[in-house]
Every structure is written in C-alpha cells, then in structure tokens.
MOPAC internal coordinates of N, CA, C and O (Angstrom, degrees):
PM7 1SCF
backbone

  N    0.0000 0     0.00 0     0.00 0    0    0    0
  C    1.4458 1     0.00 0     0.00 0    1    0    0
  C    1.5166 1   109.53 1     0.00 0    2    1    0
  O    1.2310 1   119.91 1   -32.23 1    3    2    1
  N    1.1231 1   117.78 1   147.77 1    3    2    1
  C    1.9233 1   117.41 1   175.21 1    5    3    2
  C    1.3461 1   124.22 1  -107.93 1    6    5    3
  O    1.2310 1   108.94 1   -41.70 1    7    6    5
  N    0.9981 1   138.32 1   138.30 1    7    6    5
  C    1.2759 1   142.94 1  -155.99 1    9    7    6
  C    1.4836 1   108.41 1   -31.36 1   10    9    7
  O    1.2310 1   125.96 1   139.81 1   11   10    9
  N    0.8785 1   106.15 1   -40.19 1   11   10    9
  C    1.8696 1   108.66 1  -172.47 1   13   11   10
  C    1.1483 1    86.98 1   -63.97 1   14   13   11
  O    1.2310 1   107.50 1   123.41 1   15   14   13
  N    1.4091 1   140.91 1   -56.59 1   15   14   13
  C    1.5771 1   126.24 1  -139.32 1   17   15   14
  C    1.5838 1   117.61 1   -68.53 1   18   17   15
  O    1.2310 1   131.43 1   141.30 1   19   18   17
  N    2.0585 1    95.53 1   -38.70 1   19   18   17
  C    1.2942 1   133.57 1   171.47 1   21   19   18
  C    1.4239 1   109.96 1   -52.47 1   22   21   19
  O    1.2310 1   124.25 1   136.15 1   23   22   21
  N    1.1062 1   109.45 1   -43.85 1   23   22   21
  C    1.5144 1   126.15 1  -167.27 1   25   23   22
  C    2.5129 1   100.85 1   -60.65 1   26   25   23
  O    1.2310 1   130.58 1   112.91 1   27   26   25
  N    1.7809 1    97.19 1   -67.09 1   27   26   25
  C    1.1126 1   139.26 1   170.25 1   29   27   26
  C    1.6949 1   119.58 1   -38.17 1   30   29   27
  O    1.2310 1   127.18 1   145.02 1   31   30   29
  N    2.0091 1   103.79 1   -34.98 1   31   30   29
  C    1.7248 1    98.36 1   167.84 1   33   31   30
  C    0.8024 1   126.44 1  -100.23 1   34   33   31
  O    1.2310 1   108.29 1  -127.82 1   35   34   33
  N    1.6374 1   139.50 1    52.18 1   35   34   33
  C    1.0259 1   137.05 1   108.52 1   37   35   34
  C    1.6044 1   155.48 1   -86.51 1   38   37   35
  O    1.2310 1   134.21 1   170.24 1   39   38   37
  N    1.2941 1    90.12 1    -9.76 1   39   38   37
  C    1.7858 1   122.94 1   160.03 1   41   39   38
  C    1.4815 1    98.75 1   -73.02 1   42   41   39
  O    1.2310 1   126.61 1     6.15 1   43   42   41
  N    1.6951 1   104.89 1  -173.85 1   43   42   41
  C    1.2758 1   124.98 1  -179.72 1   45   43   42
  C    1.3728 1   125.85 1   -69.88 1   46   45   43
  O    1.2310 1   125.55 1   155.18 1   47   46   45
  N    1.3816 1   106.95 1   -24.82 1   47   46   45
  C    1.6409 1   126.38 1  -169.00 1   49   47   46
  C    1.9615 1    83.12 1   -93.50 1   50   49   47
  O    1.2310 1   119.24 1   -30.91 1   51   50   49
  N    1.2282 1   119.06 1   149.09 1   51   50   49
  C    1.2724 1   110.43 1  -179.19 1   53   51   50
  C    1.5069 1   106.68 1  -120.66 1   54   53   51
  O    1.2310 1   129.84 1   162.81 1   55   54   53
  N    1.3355 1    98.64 1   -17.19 1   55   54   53
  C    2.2027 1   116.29 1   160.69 1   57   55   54
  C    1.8393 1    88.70 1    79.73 1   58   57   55
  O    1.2310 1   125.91 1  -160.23 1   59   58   57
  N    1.1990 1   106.24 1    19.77 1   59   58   57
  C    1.8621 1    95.59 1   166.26 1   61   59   58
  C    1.6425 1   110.77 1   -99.46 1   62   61   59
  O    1.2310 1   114.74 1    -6.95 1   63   62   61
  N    1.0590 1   127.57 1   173.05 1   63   62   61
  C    1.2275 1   130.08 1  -127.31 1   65   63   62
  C    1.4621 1    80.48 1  -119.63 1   66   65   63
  O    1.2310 1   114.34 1   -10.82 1   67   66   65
  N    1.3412 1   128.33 1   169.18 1   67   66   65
  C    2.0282 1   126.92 1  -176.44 1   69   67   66
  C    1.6675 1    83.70 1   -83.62 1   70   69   67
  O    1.2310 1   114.85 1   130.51 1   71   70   69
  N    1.3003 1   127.37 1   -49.49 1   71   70   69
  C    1.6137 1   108.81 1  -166.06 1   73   71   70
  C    1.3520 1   116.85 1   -83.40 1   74   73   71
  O    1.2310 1   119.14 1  -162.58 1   75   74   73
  N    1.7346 1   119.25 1    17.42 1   75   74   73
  C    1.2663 1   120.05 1   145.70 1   77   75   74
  C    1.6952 1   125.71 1   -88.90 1   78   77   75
  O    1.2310 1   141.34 1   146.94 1   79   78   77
  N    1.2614 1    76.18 1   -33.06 1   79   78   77
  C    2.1844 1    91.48 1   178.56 1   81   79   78
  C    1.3021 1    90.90 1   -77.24 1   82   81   79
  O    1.2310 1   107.87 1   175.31 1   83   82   81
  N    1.1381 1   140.24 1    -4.69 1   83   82   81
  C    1.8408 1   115.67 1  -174.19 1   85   83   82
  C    1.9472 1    80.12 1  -114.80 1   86   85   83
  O    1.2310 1   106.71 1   163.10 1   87   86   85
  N    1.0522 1   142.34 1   -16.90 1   87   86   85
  C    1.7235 1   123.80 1  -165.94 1   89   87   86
  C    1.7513 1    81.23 1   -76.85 1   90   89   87
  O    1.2310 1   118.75 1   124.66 1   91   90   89
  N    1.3669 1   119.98 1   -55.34 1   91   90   89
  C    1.7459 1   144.63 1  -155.24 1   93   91   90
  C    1.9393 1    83.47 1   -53.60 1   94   93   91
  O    1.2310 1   126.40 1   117.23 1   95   94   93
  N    1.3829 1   105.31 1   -62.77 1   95   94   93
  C    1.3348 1    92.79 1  -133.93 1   97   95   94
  C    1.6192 1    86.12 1   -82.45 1   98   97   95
  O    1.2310 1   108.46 1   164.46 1   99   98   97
  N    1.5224 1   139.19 1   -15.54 1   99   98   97
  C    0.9572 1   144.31 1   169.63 1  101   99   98
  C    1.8732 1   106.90 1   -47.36 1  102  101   99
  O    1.2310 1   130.88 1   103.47 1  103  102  101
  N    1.2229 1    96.62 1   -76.53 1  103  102  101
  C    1.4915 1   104.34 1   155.41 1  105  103  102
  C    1.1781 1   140.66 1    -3.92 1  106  105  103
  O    1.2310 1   129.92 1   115.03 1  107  106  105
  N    1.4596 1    98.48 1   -64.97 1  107  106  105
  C    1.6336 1   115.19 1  -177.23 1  109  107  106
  C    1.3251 1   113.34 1   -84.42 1  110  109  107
  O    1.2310 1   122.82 1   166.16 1  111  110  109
  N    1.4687 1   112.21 1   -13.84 1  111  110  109
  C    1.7585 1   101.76 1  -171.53 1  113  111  110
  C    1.5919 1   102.14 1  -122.45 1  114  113  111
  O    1.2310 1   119.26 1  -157.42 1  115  114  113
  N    1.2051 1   119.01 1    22.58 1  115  114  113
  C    1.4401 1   131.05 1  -165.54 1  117  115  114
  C    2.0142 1   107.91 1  -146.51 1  118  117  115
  O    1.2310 1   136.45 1   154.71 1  119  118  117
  N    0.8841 1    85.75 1   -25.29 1  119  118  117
  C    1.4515 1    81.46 1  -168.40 1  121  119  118
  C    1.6118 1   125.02 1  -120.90 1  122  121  119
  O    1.2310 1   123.28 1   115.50 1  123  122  121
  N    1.5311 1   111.33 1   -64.50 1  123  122  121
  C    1.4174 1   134.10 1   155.56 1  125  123  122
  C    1.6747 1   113.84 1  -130.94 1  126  125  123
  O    1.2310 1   123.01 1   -13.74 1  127  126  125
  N    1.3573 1   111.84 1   166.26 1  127  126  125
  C    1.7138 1   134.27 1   174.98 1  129  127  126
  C    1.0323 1    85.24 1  -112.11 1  130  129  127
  O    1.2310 1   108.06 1   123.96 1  131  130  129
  N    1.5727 1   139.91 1   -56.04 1  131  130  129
  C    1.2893 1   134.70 1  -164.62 1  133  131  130
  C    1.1893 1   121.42 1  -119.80 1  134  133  131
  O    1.2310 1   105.91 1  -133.46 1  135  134  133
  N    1.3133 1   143.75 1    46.54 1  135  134  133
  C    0.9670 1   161.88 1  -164.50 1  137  135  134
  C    1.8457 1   114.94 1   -26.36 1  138  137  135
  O    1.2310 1   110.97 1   -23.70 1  139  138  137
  N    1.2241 1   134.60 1   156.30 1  139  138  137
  C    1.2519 1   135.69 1  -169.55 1  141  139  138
  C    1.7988 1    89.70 1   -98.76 1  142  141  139
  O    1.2310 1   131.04 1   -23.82 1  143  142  141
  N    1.7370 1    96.30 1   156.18 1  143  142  141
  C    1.8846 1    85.18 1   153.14 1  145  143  142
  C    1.4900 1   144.46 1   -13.01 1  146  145  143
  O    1.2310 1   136.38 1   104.10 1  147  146  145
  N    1.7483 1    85.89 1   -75.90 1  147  146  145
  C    1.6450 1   138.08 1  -166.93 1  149  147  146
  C    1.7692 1    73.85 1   -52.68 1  150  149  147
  O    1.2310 1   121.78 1   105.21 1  151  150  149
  N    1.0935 1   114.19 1   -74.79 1  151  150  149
  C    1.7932 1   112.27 1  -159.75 1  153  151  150
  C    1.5721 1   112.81 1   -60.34 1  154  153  151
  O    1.2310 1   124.13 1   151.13 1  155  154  153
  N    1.6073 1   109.68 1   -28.87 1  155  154  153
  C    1.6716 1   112.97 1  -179.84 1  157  155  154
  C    1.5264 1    91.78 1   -71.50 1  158  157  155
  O    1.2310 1   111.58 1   108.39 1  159  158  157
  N    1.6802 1   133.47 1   -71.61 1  159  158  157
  C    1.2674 1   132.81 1  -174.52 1  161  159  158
  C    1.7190 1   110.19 1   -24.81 1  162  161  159
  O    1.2310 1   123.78 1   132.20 1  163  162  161
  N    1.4725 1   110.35 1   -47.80 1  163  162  161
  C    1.8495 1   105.25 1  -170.45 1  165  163  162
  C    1.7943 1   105.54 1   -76.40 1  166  165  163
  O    1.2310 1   129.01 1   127.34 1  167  166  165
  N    1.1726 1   100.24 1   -52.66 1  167  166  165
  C    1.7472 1   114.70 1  -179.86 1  169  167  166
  C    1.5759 1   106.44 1   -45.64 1  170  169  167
  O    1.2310 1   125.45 1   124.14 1  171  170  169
  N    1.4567 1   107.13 1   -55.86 1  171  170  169
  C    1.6742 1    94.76 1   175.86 1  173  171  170
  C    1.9705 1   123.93 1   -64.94 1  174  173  171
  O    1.2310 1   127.21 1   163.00 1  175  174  173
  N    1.7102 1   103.73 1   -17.00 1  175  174  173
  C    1.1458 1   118.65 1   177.64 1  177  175  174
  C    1.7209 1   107.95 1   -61.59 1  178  177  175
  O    1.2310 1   130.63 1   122.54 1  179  178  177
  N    1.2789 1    97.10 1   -57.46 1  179  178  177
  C    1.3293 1   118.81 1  -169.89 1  181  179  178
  C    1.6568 1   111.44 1   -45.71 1  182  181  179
  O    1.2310 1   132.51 1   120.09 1  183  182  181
  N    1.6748 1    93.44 1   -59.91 1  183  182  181
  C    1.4061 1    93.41 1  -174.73 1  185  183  182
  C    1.5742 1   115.25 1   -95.44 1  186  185  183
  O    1.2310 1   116.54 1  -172.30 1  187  186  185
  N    1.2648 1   124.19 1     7.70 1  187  186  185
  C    1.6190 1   127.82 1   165.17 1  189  187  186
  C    1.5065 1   110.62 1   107.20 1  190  189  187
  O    1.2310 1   122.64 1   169.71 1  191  190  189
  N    1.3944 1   112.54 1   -10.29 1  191  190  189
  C    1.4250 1   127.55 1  -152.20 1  193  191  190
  C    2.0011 1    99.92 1   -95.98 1  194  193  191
  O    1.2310 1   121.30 1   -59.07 1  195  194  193
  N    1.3979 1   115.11 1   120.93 1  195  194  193
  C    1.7328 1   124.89 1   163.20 1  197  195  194
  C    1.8588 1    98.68 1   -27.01 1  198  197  195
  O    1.2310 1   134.32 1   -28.58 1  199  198  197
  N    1.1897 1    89.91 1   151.42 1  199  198  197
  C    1.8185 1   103.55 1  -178.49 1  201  199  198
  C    1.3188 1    92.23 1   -73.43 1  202  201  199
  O    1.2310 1   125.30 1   144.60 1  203  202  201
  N    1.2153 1   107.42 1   -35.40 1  203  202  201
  C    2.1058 1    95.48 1  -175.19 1  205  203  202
  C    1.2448 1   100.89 1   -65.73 1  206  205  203
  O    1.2310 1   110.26 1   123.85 1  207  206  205
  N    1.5895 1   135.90 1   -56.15 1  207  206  205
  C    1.1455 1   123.89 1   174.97 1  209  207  206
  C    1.2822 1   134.09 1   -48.51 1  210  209  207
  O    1.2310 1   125.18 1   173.46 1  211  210  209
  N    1.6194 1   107.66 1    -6.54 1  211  210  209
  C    1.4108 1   108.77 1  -160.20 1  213  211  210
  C    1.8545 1    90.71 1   -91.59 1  214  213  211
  O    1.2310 1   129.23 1   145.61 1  215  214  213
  N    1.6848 1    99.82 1   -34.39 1  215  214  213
  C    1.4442 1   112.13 1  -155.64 1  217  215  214
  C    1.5761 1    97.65 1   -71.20 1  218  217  215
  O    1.2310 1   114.30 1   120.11 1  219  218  217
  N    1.6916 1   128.40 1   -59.89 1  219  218  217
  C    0.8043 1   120.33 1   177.82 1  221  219  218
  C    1.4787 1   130.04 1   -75.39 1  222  221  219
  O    1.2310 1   121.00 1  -158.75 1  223  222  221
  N    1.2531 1   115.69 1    21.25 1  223  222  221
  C    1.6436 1   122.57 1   153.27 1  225  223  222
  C    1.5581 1   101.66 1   -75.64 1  226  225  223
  O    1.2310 1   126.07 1   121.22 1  227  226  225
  N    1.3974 1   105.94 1   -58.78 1  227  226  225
  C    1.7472 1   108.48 1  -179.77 1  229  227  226
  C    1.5540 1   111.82 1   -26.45 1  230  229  227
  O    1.2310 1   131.79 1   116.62 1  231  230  229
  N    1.7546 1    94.84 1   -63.38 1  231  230  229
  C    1.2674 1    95.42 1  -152.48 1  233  231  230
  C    1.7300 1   117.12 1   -53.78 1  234  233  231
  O    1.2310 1   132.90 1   146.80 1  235  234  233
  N    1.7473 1    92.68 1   -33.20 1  235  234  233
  C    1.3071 1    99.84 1  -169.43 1  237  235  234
  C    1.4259 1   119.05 1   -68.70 1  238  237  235
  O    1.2310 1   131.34 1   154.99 1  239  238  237
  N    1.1683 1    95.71 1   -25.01 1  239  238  237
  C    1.7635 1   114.59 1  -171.96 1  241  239  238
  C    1.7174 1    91.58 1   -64.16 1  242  241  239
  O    1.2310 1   120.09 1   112.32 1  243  242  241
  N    1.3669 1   117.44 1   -67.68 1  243  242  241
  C    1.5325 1   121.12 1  -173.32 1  245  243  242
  C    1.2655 1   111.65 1   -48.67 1  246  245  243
  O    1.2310 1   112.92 1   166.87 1  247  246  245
  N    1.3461 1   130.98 1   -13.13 1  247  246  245
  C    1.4111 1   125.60 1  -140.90 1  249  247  246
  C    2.2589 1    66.85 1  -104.10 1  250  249  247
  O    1.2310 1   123.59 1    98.69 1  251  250  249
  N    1.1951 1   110.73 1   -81.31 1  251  250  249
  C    1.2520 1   129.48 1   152.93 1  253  251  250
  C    1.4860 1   114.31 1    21.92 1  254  253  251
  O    1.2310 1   120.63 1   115.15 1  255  254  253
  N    1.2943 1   116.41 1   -64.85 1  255  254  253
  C    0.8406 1   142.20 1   177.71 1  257  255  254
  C    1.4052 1   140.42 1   -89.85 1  258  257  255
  O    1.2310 1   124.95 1   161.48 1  259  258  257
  N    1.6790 1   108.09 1   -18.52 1  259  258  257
  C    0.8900 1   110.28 1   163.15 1  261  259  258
  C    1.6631 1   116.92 1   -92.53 1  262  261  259
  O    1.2310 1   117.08 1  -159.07 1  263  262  261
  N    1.4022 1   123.16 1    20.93 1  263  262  261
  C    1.5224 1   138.08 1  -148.62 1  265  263  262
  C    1.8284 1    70.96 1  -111.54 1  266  265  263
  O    1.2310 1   127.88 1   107.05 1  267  266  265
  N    1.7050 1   102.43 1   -72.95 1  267  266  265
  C    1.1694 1   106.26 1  -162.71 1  269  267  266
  C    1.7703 1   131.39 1   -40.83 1  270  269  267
  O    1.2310 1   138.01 1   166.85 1  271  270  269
  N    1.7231 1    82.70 1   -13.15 1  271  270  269
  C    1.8370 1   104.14 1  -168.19 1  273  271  270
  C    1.7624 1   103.76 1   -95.95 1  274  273  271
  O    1.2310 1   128.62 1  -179.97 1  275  274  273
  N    1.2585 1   100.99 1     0.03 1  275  274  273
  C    1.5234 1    85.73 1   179.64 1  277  275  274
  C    1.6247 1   121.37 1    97.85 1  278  277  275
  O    1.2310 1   126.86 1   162.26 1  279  278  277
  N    1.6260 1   104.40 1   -17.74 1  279  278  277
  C    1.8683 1   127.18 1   174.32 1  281  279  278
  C    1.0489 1    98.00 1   -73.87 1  282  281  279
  O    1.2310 1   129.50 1   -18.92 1  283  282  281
  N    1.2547 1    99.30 1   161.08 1  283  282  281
  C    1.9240 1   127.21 1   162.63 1  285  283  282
  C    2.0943 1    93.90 1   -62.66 1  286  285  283
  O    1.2310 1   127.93 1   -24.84 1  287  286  285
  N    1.5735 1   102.35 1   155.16 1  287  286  285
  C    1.4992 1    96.74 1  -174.58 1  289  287  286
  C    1.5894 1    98.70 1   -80.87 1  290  289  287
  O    1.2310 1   112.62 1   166.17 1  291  290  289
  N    1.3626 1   131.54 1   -13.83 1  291  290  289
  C    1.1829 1   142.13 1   166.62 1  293  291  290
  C    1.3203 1   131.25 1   -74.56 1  294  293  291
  O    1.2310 1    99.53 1  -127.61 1  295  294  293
  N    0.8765 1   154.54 1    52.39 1  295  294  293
  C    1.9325 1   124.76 1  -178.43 1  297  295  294
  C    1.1918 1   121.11 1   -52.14 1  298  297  295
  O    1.2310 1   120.27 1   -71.23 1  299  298  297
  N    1.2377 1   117.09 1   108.77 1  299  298  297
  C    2.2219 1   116.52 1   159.51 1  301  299  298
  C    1.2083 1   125.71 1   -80.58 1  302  301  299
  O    1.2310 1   114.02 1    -8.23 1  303  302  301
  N    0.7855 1   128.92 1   171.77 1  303  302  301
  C    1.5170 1   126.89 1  -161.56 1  305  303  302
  C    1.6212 1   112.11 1   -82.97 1  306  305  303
  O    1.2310 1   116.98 1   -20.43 1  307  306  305
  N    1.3081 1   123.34 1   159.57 1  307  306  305
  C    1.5523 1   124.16 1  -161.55 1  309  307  306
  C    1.3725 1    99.55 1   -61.42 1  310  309  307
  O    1.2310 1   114.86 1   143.80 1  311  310  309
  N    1.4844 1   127.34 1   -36.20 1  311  310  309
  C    0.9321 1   125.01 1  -178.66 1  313  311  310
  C    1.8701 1   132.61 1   -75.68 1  314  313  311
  O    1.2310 1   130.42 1  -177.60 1  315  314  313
  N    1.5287 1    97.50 1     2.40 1  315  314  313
  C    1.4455 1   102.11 1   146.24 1  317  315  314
  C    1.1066 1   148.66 1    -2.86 1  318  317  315
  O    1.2310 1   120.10 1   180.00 1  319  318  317

C-alpha cells in the first residue's frame, strides 16, 4: 500500500483496491467472521495487504456487521 492509501484507512475511503474488497469480503461471508492466523497470514498474502491490515479490516468488518444484525458492535464474554 503507499502512503496515501495508509494515510486514507481510517476515513471512509479505505484506499483498498475492488479486488481486495471482493478477496476480504468474499472471505468474510464465505469462509470465516473470525478468521484464524493461518487464514489472516494467506488472506493478507493474497490480497497484498500487512496481517495487521488484514486483521483489522476483519475486525471492523465484524463489528459492521454485527450493527447491521441487530448485536452490540462488541460481544463480551458470557460471563459479563
């Protein structure tokens, strides 16, 4: 990614490319919500993107998604 893009994911524009948002979002609705390492290590391979970047797309995506579902953007543990 180049500074601009880096600069760009934390705003609205996220500066990833459509054939990274389609490996990600393919990913997430096909494969895992929460993905293991082993799966962040290949996914960030795949699409060019740092494992941190890979991880905190996840997170955000789940968080995202769990808004859309009607959940808290969080889950804590049962023991809450």
């Amino acid at each position: 990614m180049s500074s601009h893009q880096k600069e760009k994911w934390g705003s609205d524009s996220t500066g990833l490319t459509n054939q990274q948002i389609e490996v990600l979002e393919y990913n997430f609705n096909n494969v895992s919500k929460q993905p293991h390492n082993t799966s962040i290590m290949l996914i960030a391979a795949e699409t060019g993107l740092t494992e941190e970047e890979t991880k905190k797309w996840f997170k955000e995506r789940l968080a995202k998604w769990r808004e859309s579902e009607g959940l808290p953007r969080h889950c804590g543990s049962v023991m809450d």
